[in-house]
Structures are given as structure tokens and as C-alpha cells.
C-alpha positions as CSV (number, residue, x, y, z in Angstrom):
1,X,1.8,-12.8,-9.0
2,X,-2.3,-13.0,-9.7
3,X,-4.4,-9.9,-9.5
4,X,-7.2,-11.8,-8.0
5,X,-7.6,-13.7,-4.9
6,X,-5.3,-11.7,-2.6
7,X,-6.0,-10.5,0.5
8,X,-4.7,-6.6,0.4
9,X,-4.5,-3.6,2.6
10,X,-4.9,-0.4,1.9
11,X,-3.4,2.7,3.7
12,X,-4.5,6.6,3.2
13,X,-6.2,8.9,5.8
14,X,-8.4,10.1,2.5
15,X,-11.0,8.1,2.9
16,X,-12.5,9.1,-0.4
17,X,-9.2,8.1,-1.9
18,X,-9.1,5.2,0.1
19,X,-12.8,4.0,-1.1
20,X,-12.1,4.5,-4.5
21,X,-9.2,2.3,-5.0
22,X,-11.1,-0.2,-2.6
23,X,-13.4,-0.5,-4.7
24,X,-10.8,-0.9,-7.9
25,X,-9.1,-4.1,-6.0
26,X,-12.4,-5.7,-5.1
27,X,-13.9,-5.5,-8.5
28,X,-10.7,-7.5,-9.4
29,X,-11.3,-10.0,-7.0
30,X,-9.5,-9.7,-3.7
31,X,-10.4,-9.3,-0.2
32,X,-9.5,-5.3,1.1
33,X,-9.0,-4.5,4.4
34,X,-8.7,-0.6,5.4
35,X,-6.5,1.7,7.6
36,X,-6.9,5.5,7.7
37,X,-3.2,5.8,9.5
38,X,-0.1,4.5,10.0
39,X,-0.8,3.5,13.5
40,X,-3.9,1.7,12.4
41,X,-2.0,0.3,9.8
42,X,1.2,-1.3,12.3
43,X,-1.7,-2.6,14.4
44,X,-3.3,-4.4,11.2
45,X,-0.5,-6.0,10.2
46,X,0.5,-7.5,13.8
47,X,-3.1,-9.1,13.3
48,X,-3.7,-10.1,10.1
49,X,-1.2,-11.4,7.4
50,X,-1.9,-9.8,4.0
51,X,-0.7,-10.5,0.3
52,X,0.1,-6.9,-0.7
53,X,0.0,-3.3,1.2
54,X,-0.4,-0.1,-0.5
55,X,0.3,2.8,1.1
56,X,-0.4,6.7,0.6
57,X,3.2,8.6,1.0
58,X,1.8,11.8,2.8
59,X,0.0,11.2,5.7
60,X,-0.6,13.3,9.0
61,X,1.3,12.4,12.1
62,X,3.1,9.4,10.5
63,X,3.7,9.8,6.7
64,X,3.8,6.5,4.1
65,X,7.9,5.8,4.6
66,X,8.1,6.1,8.5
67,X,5.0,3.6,8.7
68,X,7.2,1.5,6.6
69,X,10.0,1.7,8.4
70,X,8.4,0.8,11.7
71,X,6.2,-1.8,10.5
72,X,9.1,-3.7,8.5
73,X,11.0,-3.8,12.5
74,X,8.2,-5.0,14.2
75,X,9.3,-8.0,15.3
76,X,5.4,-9.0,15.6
77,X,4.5,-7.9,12.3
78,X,2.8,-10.7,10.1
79,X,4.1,-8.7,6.8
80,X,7.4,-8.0,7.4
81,X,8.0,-9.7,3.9
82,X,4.8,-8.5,2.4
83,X,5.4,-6.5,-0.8
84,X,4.6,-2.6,0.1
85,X,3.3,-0.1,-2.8
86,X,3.7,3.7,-2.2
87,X,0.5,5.7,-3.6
88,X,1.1,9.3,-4.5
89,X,-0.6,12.5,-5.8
90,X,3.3,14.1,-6.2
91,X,4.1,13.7,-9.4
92,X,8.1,13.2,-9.5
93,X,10.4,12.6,-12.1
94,X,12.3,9.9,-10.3
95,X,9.5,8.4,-8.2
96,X,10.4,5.0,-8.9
97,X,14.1,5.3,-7.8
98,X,13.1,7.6,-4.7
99,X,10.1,5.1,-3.2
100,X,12.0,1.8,-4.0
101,X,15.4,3.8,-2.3
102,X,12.9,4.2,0.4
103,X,12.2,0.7,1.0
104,X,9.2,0.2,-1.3
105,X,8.8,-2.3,-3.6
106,X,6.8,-0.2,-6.0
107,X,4.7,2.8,-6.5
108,X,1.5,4.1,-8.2
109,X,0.5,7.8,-9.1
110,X,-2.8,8.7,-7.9
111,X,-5.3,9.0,-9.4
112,X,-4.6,4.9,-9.7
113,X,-5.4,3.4,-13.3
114,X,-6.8,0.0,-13.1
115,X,-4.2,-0.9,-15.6
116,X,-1.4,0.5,-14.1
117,X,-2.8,-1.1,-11.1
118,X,-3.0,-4.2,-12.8
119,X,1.0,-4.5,-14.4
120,X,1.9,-3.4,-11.2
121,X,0.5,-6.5,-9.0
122,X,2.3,-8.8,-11.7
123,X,5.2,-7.6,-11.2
124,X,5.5,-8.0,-8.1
């Protein structure tokens, strides 16, 4: 996949958090839409179709994996094949296995490196 050109979404109810890394993917070139929930987010992606979604793991009210779950059986989701990225401040020794068990297709530790951020996208 290209790291530039992509229309992304972005999901964390930090919204310094959710700025910063905004600003990381636009500086490489793509288009960032924002949520600061998972609600917000489920009704974004029923609107808008989008190339790639991170989202932050621990959020209030609906955390990062039920989001997921929920927006993956909306049946009038426009991303229900749309690569999903965990972002995370826990720092686990099996991250990987336990966000792509979860449903993911990949995660990033926060704070988010642009070259991490970078290897990530083309991989996926």
C-alpha cells in the first residue's frame, strides 16, 4: 500500500493525541478525518468510505475492540473491509498477537513514530 494519498480516519477521545498523529498522516500526504468516540466513529464509517482506520484501544464508554466489533457488523458500514490499526500507550509483550487476535490488522505504540507509522501503512 502507498503512505500518501489515502483518505484515513482517526479514532481517540484524546484529542491532543488525536491532533498529533493528524498532523503526522497529513504531512505525508493523505486526507484525515477525526472521531473522538466509537459512536462518532460507527457513524463515520456508515458515511464516508475510508482507506485505513486507526484506532486508540482504551476509550471511555466504548473501548477500541468493541467499536470494532460493532462497526465490522454493520451491515451499512462503508469499511467493513477497511484495514483497522489499534493505537496504544500499554506497552505489552505480545501486542501484536493480542490486537490482531482481536480482529485488528495491526497495531502501533503511542507515542507513534513517523517510521513505524510509515512500515506499518506498507504492510498493509
Amino acid at each position: 500500500m502507498i503512505t500518501k494519498g489515502l483518505e484515513v480516519l482517526v479514532v481517540d477521545d484524546n484529542g491532543m493525541n488525536r491532533k498529533l498523529f493528524a498532523m503526522l498522516l497529513k504531512k505525508m500526504g493523505n486526507a484525515v478525518d477525526e472521531a473522538d468516540s466509537g459512536a462518532e466513529c460507527l457513524k463515520m464509517v456508515c458515511r464516508d468510505r475510508y482507506d485505513l482506520i486507526f484506532m486508540d484501544h482504551m476509550m471511555p464508554e466504548m473501548d477500541g475492540i468493541e467499536t470494532l466489533n460493532r462497526m465490522k457488523a454493520l451491515e451499512q458500514s462503508l469499511n467493513r473491509g477497511t484495514p483497522v490499526v489499534a493505537l496504544t500507550a500499554n506497552d505489552m509483550n505480545n501486542g501484536k498477537e493480542f490486537y490482531l487476535d482481536a480482529g485488528f490488522n495491526g497495531y502501533l505504540e503511542k507515542p507513534v513514530l513517523p517510521q513505524k507509522l510509515e512500515e506499518l501503512i506498507q504492510v498493509l
